[in-house]
C-alpha positions in Angstrom: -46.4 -34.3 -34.2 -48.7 -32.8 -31.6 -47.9 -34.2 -28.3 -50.8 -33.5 -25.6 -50.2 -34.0 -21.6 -52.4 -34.3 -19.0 -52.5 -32.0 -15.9 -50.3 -33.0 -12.8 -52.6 -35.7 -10.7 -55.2 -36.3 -13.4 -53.4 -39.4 -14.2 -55.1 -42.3 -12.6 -52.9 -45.0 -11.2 -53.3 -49.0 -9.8 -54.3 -48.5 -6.0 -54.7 -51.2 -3.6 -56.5 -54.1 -3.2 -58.4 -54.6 -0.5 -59.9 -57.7 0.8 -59.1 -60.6 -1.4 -61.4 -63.9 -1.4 -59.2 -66.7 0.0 -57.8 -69.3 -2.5 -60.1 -71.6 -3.4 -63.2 -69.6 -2.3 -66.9 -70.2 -4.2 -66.1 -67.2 -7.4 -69.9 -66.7 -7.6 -70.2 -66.0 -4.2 -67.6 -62.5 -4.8 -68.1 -59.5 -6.9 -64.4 -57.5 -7.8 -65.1 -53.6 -7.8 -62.9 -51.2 -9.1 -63.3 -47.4 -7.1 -62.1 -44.2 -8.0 -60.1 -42.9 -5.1 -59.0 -39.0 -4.6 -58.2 -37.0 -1.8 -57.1 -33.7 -2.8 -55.6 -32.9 0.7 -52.9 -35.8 -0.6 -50.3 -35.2 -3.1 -50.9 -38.4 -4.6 -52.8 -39.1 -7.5 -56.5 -40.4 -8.3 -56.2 -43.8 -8.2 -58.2 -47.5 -8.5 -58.3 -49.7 -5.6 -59.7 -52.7 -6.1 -62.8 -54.3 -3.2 -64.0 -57.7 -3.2 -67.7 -57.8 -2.2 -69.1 -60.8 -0.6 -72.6 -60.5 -2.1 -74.1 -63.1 0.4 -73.5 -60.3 2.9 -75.1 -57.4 1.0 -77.6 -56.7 -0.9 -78.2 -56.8 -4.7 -77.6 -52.8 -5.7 -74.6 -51.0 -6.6 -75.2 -48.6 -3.3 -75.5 -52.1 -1.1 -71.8 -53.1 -2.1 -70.4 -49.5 -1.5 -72.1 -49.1 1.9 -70.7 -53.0 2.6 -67.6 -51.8 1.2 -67.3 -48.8 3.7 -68.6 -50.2 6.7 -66.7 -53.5 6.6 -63.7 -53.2 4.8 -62.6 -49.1 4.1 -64.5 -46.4 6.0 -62.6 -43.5 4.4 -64.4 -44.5 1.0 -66.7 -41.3 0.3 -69.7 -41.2 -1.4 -73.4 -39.3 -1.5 -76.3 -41.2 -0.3 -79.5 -40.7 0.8 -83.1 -42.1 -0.3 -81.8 -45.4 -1.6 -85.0 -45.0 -3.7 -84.3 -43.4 -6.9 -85.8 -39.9 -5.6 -83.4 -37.9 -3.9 -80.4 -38.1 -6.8 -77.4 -38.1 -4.1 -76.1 -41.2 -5.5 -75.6 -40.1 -9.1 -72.4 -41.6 -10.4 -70.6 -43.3 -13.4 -71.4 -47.1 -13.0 -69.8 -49.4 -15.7 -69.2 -46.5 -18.0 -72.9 -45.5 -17.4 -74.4 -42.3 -15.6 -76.6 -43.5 -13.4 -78.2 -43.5 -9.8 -76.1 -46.5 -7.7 -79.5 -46.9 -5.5 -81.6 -48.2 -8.5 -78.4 -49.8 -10.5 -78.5 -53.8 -9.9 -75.1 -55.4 -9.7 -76.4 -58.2 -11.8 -76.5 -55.1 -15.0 -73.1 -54.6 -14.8 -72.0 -55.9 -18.1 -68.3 -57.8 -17.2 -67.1 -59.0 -14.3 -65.3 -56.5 -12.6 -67.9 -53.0 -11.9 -66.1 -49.8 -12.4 -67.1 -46.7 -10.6 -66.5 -43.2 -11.3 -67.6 -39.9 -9.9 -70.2 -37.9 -12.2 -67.2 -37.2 -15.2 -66.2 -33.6 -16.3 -67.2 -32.3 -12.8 -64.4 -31.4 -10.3 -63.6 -33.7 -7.6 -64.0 -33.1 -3.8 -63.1 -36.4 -2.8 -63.2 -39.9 -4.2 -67.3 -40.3 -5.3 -68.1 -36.9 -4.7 -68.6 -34.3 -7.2 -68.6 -30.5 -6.6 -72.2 -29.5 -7.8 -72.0 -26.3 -6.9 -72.4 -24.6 -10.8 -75.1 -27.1 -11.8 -77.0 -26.0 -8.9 -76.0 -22.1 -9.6 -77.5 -22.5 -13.3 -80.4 -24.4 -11.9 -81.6 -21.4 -9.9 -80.4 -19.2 -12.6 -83.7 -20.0 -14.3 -85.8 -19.2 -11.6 -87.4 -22.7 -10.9 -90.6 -21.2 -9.0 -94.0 -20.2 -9.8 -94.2 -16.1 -11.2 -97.3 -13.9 -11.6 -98.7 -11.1 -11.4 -102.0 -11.5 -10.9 -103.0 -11.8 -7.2 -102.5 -14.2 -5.1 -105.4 -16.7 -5.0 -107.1 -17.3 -1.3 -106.4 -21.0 -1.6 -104.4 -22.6 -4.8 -103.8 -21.3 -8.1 -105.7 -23.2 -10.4 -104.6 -25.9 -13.1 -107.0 -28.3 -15.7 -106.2 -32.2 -15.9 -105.0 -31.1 -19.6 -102.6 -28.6 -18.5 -101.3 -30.5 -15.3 -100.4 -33.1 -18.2 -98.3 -31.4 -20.1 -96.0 -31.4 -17.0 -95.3 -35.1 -17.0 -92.4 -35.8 -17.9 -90.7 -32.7 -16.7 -91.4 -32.4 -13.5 -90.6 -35.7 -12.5 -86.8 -34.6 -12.9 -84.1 -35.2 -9.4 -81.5 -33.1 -10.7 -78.9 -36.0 -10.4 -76.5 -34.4 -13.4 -76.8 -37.9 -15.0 -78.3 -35.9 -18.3 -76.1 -33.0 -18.2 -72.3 -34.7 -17.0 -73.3 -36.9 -20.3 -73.4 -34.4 -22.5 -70.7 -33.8 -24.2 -72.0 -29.9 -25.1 -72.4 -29.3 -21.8 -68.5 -31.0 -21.3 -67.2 -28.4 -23.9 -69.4 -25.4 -22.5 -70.8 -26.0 -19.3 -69.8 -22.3 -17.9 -72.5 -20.6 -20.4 -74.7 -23.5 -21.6 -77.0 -24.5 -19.3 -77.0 -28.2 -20.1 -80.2 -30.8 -20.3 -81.0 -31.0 -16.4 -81.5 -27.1 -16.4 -83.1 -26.9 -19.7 -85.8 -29.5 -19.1 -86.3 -27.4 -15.8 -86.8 -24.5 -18.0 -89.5 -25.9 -20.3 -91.3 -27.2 -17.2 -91.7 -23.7 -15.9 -92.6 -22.7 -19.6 -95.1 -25.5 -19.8 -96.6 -24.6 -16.8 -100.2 -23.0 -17.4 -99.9 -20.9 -13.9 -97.1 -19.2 -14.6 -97.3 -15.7 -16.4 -93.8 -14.6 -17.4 -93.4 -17.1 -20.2 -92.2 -14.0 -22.5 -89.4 -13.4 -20.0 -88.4 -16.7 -19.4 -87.9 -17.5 -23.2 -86.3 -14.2 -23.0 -83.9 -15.4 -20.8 -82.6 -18.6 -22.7 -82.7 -16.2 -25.9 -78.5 -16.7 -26.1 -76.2 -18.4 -28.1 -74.8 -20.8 -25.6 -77.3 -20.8 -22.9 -79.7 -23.1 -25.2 -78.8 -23.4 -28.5 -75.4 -25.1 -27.4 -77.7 -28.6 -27.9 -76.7 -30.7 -30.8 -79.2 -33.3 -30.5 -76.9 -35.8 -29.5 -79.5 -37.1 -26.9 -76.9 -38.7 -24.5 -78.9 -36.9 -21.9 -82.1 -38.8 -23.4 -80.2 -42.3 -22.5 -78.0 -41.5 -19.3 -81.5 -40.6 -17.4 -82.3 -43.0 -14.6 -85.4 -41.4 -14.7 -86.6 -42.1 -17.8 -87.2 -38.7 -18.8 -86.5 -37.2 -22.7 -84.4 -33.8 -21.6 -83.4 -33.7 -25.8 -87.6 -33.3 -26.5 -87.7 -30.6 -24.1 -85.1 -28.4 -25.3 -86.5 -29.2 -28.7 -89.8 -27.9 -27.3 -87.9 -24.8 -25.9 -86.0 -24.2 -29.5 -90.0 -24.5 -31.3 -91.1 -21.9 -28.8 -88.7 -19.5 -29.5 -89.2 -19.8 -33.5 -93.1 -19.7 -32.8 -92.7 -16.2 -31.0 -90.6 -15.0 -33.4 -93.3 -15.4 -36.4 
């Protein structure tokens, strides 16, 4: 038989428990969270520790509890924040086995009692809630997200109808959290040459856009085995976005495009 083992320090272990409600305190009145905890300048490995949140002392989100969490009971818990409005995309993270933004994620949606939280998964780890982005963002500007002509530059703007301004919703609206693309289990398999949802809906929006005029090249450029057609429909990224945004239709558009052009 096949016997599979996991790296050194990927195994996650029982860490502590931190802040305990006293014996015979109101149970509706605390909320058990269970954290991911790793700090890779330790030789330990990741582990759980268990808070108890007072939620009459927070408020109702997910990001409330961790911020009550690190300045009341643990300040070395790390974690992005920012907007605390669902528009930045700092706080991307995996909540109750969901991808999702903890800004906009209500406690009371957490499906058991006890609220698991994970960094963004299949990403490496700087430390505890933190993901290293730094190849999601590489691929991101790999498709050139900016306006290109050739035509000259306009005195004031370059020009769009209501009707082509449309076809940009939906697309645009995108915060580049990684929700989609960490989701995906494509992009788990073959994130170093596919580019994944986030950077693909990114794509069509430049594609889409009726002001741009290297449409050619930019189709040329996702003209690859992996860097787009590495998409099984499996439309994970279609359900993890917090945004409510369809990243599966998109590259769908992208794959209609390139059998259009090709006759």
């Amino acid at each position: 038989m096949v016997e599979f083992t996991l790296p050194k320090n990927s195994k996650v272990q029982k860490g502590k428990e931190w802040n305990p409600p006293a014996s015979g305190a109101a149970t509706d009145r605390w909320r058990e969270y269970r954290v991911y905890r790793y700090d890779p300048d330790l030789p330990d490995n990741p582990r759980l520790d268990t808070y108890w949140v007072d939620m009459n002392e927070c408020g109702p989100m997910i990001l409330d509890a961790l911020l009550w969490i690190k300045n009341t009971i643990d300040a070395t818990l790390t974690f992005r924040r920012s907007c605390r409005e669902g528009v930045c995309g700092s706080c991307s993270m995996n909540i109750d086995g969901t991808n999702t933004l903890a800004c906009t994620m209500h406690a009371e949606e957490a499906r058991g009692a006890v609220i698991a939280i994970y960094p963004l998964p299949h990403l490496p780890v700087i430390k505890d809630l933190v993901p290293d982005m730094t190849h999601f963002f590489a691929q991101h500007r790999a498709i050139e997200p900016w306006l290109k002509t050739d035509s000259p530059t306009p005195q004031k703007e370059w020009r769009q109808s209501p009707e082509d301004r449309a076809k940009l919703d939906g697309l645009y609206e995108c915060i580049l959290c990684a929700c989609c693309s960490t989701a995906c289990p494509s992009y788990w398999w073959n994130g170093d040459r596919y580019l994944g949802p986030a950077v693909l809906l990114q794509a069509e929006r430049w594609v889409e856009d009726s002001r741009d005029e290297r449409t050619g090249e930019r189709l040329d450029d996702l003209e690859d085995p992996f860097r787009l057609y590495r998409c099984h429909t499996i439309l994970n990224c279609t359900k993890a976005c917090p945004k409510g945004l369809n990243p599966a239709k998109a590259i769908a558009s992208l794959k209609r495009k390139m059998v259009e052009r090709a006759g």
